[in-house]
matplotlib code that plots the C-alpha trace (Angstrom):
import matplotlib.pyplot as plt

x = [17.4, 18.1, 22.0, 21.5, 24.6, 25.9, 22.5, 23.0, 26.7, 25.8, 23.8, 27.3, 27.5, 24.1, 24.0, 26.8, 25.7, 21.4, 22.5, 24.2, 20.9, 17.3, 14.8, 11.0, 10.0, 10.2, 11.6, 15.5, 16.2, 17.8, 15.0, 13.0, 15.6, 16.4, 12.6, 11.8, 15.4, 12.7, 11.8, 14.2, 18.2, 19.3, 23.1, 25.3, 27.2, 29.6, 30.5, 31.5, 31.2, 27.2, 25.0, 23.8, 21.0, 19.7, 16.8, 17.1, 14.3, 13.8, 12.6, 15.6, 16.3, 15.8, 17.0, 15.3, 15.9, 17.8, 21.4, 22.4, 24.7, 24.7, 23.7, 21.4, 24.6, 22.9, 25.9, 25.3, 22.1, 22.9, 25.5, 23.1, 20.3, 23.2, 23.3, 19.8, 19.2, 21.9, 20.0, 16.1, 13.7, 11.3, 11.6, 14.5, 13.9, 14.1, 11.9, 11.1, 12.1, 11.5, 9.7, 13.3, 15.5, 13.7, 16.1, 16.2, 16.6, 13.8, 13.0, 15.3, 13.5, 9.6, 8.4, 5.2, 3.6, 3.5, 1.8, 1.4, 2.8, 1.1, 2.9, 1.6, 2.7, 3.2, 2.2, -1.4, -1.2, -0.7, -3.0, -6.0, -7.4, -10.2, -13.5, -10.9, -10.2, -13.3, -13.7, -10.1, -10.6, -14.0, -12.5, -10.0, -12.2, -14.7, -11.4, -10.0, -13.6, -13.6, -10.0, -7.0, -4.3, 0.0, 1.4, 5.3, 8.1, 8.6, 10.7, 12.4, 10.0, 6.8, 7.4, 5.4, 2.4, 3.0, 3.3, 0.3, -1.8, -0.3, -1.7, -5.4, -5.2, -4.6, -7.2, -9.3, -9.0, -8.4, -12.2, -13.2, -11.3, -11.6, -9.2, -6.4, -3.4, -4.5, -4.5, -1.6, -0.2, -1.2, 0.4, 3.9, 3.8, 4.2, 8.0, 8.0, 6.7, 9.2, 12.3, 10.8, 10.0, 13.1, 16.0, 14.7, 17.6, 20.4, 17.4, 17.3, 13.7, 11.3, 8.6, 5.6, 3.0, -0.2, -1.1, -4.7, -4.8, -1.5, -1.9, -0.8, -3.4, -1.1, 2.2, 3.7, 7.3, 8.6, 12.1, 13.9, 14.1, 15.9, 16.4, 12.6, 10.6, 9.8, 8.3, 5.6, 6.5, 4.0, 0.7, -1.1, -4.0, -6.7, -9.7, -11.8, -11.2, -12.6, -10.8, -7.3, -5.4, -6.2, -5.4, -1.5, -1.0, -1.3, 0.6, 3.2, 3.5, 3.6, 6.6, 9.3, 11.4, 9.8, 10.2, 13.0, 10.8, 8.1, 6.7, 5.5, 5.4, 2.9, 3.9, 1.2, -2.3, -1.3, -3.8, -6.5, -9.3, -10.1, -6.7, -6.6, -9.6, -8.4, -5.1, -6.9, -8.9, -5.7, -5.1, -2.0, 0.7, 2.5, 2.0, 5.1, 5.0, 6.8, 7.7, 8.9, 11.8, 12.3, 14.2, 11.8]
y = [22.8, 21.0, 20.2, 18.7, 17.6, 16.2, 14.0, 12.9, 12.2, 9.5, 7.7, 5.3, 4.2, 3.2, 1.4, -0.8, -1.7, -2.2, -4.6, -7.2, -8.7, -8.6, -6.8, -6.4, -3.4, 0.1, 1.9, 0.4, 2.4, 5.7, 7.6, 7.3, 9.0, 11.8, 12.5, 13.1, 15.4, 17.8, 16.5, 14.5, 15.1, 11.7, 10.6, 8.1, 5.4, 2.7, 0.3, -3.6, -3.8, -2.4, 0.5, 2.5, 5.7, 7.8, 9.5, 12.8, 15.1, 18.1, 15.7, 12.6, 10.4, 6.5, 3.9, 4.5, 1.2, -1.9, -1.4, -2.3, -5.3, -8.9, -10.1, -9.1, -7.8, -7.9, -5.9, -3.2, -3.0, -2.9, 0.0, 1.8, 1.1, 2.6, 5.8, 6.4, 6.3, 8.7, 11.3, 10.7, 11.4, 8.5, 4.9, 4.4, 2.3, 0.5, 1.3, -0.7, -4.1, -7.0, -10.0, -12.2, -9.4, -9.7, -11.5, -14.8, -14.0, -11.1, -11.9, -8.7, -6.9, -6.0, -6.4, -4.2, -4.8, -1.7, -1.6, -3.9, -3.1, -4.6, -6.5, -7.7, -9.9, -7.4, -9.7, -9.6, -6.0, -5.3, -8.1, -7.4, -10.7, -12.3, -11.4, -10.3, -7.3, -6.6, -3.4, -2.3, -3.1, -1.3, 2.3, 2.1, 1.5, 4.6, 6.7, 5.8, 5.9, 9.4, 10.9, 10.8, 10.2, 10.4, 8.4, 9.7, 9.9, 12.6, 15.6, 18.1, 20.6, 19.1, 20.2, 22.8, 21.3, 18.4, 20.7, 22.4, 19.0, 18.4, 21.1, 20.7, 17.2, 17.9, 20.5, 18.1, 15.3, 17.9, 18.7, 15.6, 13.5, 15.0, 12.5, 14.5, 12.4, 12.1, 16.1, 16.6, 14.1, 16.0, 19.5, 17.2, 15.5, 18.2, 19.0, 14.9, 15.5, 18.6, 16.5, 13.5, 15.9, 17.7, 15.1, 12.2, 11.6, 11.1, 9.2, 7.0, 7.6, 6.6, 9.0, 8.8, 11.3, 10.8, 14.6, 15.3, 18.4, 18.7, 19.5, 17.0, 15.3, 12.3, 11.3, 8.1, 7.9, 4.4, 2.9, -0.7, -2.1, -4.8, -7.2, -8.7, -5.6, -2.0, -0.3, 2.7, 5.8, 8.6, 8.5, 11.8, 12.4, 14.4, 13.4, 15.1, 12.0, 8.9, 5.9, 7.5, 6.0, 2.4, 3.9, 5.4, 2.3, -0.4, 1.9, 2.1, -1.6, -2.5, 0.1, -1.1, 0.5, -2.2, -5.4, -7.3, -6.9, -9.8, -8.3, -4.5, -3.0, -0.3, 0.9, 0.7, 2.3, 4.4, 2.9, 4.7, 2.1, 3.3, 3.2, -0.6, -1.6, 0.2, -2.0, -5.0, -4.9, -5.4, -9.1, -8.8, -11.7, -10.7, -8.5, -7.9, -6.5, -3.6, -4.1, -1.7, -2.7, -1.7, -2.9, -4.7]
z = [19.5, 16.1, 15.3, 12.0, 11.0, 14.1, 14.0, 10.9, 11.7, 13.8, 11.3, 10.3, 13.6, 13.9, 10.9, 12.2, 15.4, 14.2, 11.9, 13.7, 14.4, 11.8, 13.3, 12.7, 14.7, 12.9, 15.1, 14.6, 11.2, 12.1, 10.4, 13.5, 15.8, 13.5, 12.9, 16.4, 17.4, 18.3, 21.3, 22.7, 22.6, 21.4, 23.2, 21.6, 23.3, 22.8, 25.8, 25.4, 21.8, 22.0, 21.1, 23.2, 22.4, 25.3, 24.8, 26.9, 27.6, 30.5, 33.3, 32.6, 30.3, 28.9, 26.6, 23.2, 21.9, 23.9, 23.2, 20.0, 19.2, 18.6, 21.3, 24.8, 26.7, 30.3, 32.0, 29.4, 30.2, 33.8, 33.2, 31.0, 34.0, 36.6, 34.4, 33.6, 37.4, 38.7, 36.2, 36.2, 39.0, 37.6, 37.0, 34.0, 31.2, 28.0, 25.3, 21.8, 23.3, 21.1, 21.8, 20.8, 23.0, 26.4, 28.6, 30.3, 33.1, 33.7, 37.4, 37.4, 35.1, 34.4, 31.2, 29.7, 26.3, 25.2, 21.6, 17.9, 14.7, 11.3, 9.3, 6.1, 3.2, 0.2, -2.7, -0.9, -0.8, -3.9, -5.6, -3.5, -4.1, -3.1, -0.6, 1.7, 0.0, -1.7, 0.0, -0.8, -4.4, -4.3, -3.2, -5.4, -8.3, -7.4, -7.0, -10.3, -12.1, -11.0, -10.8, -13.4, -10.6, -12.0, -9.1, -9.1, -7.2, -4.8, -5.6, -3.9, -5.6, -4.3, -0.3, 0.1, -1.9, 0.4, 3.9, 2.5, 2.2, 5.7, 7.6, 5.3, 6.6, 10.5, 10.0, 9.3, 11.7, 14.5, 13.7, 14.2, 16.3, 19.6, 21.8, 23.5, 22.5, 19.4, 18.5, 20.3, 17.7, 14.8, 16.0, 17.0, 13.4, 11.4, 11.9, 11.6, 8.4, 7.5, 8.1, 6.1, 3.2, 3.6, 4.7, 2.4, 0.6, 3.4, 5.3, 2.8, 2.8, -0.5, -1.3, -3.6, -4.5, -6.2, -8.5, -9.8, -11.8, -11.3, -7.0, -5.0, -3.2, -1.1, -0.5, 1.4, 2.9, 3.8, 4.2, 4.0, 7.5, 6.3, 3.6, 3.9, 5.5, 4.0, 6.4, 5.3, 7.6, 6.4, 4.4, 4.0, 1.6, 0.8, 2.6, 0.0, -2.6, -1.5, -1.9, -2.2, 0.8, -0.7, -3.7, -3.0, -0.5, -3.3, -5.6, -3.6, -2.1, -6.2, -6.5, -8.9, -5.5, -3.0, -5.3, -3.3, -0.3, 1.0, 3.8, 4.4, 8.2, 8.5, 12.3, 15.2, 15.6, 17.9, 20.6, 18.7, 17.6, 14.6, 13.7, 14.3, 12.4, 9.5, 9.9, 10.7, 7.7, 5.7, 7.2, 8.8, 8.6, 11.5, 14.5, 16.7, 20.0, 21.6, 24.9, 27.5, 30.2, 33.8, 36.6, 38.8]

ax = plt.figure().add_subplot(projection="3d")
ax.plot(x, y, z, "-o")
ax.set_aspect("equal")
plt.show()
């Protein structure tokens, strides 16, 4: 059950613990907790000057992100280890481990990759220079040669126009995507999407539409990871109008909004690969790896 406020309550203390260190992974920005409240019941708590968020669902619980701090703090994670296991059936762990944050010592602890995230250098983005991007540049050409587009900012106004793109959208790639986890993704993405829409402004969230004919036909959702990284949450478009996703994303990677940012995080590919070859055609500059933590 949602408890909005007390969520969103927390977001202070989060903010002071995730930035004693820079990370690069998008899942330390509290948008990413208080997106998925739905299905997990997200604990705070503070022991030996560190963070730490459990992640609670029916059948136990785990660490969503290492705890928080400035520095590893192995006895933490040996307290919050201690917990875990006095509550879950399974195997506790820690999840969204960073390459820089798994410990020295990890003879006590096993270590699983666990998925990429794509991280590109914006100015390439939004240039589109070279053979590289001669397919990029292509689609965006046909859409604008047949499509007057007003790329704006998102207003409160726009969220059923934008809920009612959603559900066209997972319509659509429910038809023909036919992989389990990944329709099982669509239908748990769309109160994602209501909070995003909704909750934007204490999130911190920026949103950009793109409007044909006045109907919107995409939006895109990103937020400031840190003082070098935006990282782009949500993209939805139309699949009707070809060339719009290259379209939107190079609008909004030129965004007056993103300027002070060099690099731009677009999340993982969910393990889907199609997912990855769309990212890869981008040329990413960096891809970190998520790792997962156990006790071995």
């Amino acid at each position: 059950m949602r408890n909005i406020d007390a969520l969103l309550a927390r977001k202070v203390l989060f903010e002071k613990y995730v930035s004693l260190q820079t990370h690069q992974l998008s899942a330390f920005h509290f948008s990413c907790l208080f997106l998925w409240q739905d299905f997990f019941d997200f604990e705070f708590e503070v022991m030996e000057e560190h963070l730490c968020i459990y992640a609670h669902q029916p059948r136990g619980c785990f660490l969503y992100l290492p705890p928080l701090g400035d520095s590893w703090g192995l006895s933490v994670v040996e307290r919050a280890f201690s917990k875990m296991n006095k509550i879950n059936a399974k195997t506790a762990r820690i999840e969204n481990v960073e390459q820089e944050q798994i410990p020295r010592g990890k003879g006590e602890f096993k270590i699983y990759p666990k998925s990429q995230e794509y991280v590109y250098r914006r100015q390439n983005l939004m240039e589109l220079k070279g053979g590289a991007y001669k397919s990029q540049r292509h689609d965006i050409n046909h859409f604008q040669a047949h499509h007057q587009a007003l790329f704006r900012p998102y207003e409160e106004r726009d969220f059923n126009a934008c809920m009612g793109l959603y559900q066209r959208w997972a319509k659509n790639r429910h038809a023909k995507h036919e992989e389990p986890v990944y329709r099982s993704m669509l239908e748990e993405n769309k109160s994602v999407h209501e909070l995003a829409l909704f909750y934007h402004k204490p999130l911190g969230l920026v949103g950009r539409i793109v409007e044909s004919d006045q109907k919107v036909i995409a939006y895109s959702f990103g937020y400031p990871l840190n003082s070098q990284i935006f990282c782009v949450l949500l993209e939805i478009i139309d699949v009707g109008f070809r060339g719009l996703g290259a379209f939107i994303f190079n609008r909004f990677c030129a965004d007056e909004a993103l300027k002070s940012y060099a690099l731009i995080n677009t999340m993982d590919d969910f393990g889907l690969p199609y997912v990855a070859t769309s990212k890869q055609a981008y040329h990413p500059f960096l891809t970190p790896l998520s790792h997962t933590l156990t006790q071995a």
